[in-house]
N, C-alpha and C positions, 0 to 999 in steps of 0.2 A: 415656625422659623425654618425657613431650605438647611439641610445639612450637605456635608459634602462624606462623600464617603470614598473608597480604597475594598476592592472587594478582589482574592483572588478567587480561581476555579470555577468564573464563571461561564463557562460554555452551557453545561447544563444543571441539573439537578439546583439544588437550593440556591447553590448560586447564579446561578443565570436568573431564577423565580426572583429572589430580593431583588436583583440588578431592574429586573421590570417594575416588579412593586415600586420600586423606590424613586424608579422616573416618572412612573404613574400618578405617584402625590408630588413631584414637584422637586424632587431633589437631583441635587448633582452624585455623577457614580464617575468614579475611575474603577475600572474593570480590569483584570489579567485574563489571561487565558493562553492556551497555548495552539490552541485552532485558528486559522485564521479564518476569517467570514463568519464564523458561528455567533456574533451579534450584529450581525449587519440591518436585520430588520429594523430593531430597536435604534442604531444608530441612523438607519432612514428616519425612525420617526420620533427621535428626539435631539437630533443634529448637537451641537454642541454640550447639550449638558452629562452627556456621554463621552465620556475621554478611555479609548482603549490602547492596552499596553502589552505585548505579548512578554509572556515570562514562561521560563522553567521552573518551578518553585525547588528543583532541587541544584539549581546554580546560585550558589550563594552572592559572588560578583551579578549578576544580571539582580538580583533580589536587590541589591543596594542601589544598582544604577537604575529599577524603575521607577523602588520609593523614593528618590531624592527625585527625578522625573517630576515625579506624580506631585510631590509636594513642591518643586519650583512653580508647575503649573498653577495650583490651584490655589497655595498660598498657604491656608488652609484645610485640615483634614478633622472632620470631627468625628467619625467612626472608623478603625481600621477591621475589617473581617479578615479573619485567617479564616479557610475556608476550603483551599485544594487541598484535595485527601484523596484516597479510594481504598477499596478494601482487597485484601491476602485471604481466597478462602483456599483453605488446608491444614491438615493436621500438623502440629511442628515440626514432627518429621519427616511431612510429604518436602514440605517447601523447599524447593534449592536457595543455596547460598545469593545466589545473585537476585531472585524474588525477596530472598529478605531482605539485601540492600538497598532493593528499590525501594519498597512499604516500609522502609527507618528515612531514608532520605528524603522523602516528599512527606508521611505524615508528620511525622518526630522533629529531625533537622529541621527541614522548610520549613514549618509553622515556628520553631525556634527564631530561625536566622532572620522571618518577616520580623518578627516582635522586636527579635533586636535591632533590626536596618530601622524602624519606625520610632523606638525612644528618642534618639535624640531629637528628632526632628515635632514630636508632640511633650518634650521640653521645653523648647525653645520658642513653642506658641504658647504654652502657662500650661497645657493638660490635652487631655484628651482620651476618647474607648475606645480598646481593643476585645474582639469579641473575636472568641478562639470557637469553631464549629468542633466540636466533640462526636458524643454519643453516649447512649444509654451505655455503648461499648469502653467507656471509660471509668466506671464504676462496677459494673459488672462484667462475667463473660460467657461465651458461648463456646462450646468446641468447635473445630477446625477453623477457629478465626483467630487463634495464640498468636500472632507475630502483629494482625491490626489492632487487637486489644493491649499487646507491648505498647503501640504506637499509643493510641489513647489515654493509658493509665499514666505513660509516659509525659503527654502533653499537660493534662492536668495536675498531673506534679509539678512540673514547669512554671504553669501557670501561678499556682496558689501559692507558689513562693513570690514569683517575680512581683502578684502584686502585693505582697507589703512592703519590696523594695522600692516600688516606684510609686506608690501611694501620696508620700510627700508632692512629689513635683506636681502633684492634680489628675493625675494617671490611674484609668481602674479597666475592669478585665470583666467580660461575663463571659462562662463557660456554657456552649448550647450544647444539651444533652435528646436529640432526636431518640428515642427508639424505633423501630422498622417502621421507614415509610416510601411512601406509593412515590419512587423515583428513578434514574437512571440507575442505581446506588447496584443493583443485581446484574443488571447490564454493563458493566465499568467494571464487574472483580476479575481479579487472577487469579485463576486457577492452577493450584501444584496439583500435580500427577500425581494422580490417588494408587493409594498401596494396597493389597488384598487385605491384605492383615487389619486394617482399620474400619473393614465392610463391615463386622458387628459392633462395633464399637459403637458410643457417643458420636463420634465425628463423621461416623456412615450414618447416622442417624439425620444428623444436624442436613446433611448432602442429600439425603433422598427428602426430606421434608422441602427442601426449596427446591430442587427438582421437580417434584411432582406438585408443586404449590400450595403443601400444606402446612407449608410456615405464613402465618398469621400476620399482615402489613396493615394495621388498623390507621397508621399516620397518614393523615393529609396534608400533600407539601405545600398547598397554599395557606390553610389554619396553620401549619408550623412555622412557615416565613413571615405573617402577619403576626404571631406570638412572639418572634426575635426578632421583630419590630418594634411593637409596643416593649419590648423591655429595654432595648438600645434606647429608645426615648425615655425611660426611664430616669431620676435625678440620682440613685441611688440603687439600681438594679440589684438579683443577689448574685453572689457568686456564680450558681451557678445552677440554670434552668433545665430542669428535664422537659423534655414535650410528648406526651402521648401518653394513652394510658399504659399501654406495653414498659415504657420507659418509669413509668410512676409506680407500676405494679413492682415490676424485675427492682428496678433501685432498691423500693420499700424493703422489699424480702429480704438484699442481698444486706444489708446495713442491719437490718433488726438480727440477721442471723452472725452477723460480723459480730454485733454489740454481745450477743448472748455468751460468745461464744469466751470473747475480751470478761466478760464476766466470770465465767466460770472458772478462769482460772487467774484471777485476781490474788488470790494469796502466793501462787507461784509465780506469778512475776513481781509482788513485791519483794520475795525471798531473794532476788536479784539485787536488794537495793546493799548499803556499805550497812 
């Protein structure tokens, strides 16, 4: 059955990738982005079922005026991707005030403000998914990445509440948890002005490994976007997907050592209770 979908951040990386797949098998894409001409090809050569809408995802007014847009068009919408992101690399202390503004506004807020401009309007058609792009960086972390891993642990907070509130109306959420993969994702960060003081460190560490490219990117963005494919088709997808072994490995460890840890001190936190 053609689905219609609602994708932001598609210029490049994953979202641009789905935006093709997706026209590739036959579906309709509303697309954002905030380049203009960066899907021109694809609108060559798939004329109408292509519908492009530039957005800021950190303007919360355009954010409502493109989903109601998007949904007068097409009637309906049966996947919405949150999806524009980028990542903050630096230590917390490197990053200035106004870089953190940015990386809260567009991962954090925007991906909020989409979710909320889209309920009511996949109310009022009886249901419909939202699939929030993540990262392995939302369950786990890395150093000098504190302010996109704020945004992350952030989102899925968000997320895992919102859907048992909206569950009733026929409303569900999958959370796609990429670990490092082969994308624009290194070429797209910002960079805070590095301080001496953190050249030994963890976060000097984390900076010369992907400098010198000896941080490890085993994800393939095409196997990743056909995997948050088949799971959007899904009748009952889970929560929430990791993709990659990087992402399966790092998860696994960080939860078994979370649980150990909630373990061992199980008598002092019942000592808390009346």
């Amino acid at each position: 059955m053609t689905k219609t979908w609602f994708i932001t951040g598609t210029s490049t990386g994953l979202g641009r990738l789905l935006t093709g797949q997706l026209l590739l098998r036959g579906d309709r894409v509303i697309a954002t982005l905030r380049k203009p001409g960066a899907l021109d090809d694809l609108l060559a050569s798939y004329g109408d079922r292509l519908q492009i809408l530039m957005l800021d995802i950190t303007d919360t007014s355009a954010i409502r005026t493109a989903v109601g847009a998007a949904f007068a068009k097409a009637g309906r919408i049966d996947v919405v991707v949150s999806n524009a992101g980028y990542g903050l690399f630096g230590a917390g202390e490197e990053v200035s005030d106004g870089q953190i503004e940015r990386q809260i506004a567009t991962n954090l807020v925007g991906s909020i403000q989409l979710i909320r401009a889209v309920l009511p309007h996949l109310r009022a058609q009886g249901g419909g998914r939202i699939v929030q792009v993540s990262s392995e960086g939302g369950q786990i972390a890395y150093p000098n990445f504190s302010l996109y891993h704020a945004t992350k642990w952030g989102i899925e907070g968000f997320v895992e509440s919102m859907a048992q509130e909206v569950k009733p109306f026929g409303i569900d959420f999958l959370i796609i948890e990429p670990g490092p993969t082969s994308t624009e994702f290194g070429a797209g960060l910002d960079h805070a002005e590095p301080m001496d003081c953190y050249e030994t460190t963890p976060a000097g560490e984390v900076r010369r490994a992907i400098a010198s490219g000896d941080f490890a990117i085993k994800g393939d963005a095409l196997n990743t976007v056909r995997a948050m494919i088949a799971a959007a088709d899904e009748v009952n997808p889970p929560l929430r997907l990791a993709l990659g072994s990087t992402a399966y490995v790092s998860v696994s460890q960080a939860l078994t050592e979370r649980l150990r840890v909630l373990e061992a001190q199980k008598d002092v936190t019942f000592s808390a209770d009346k």
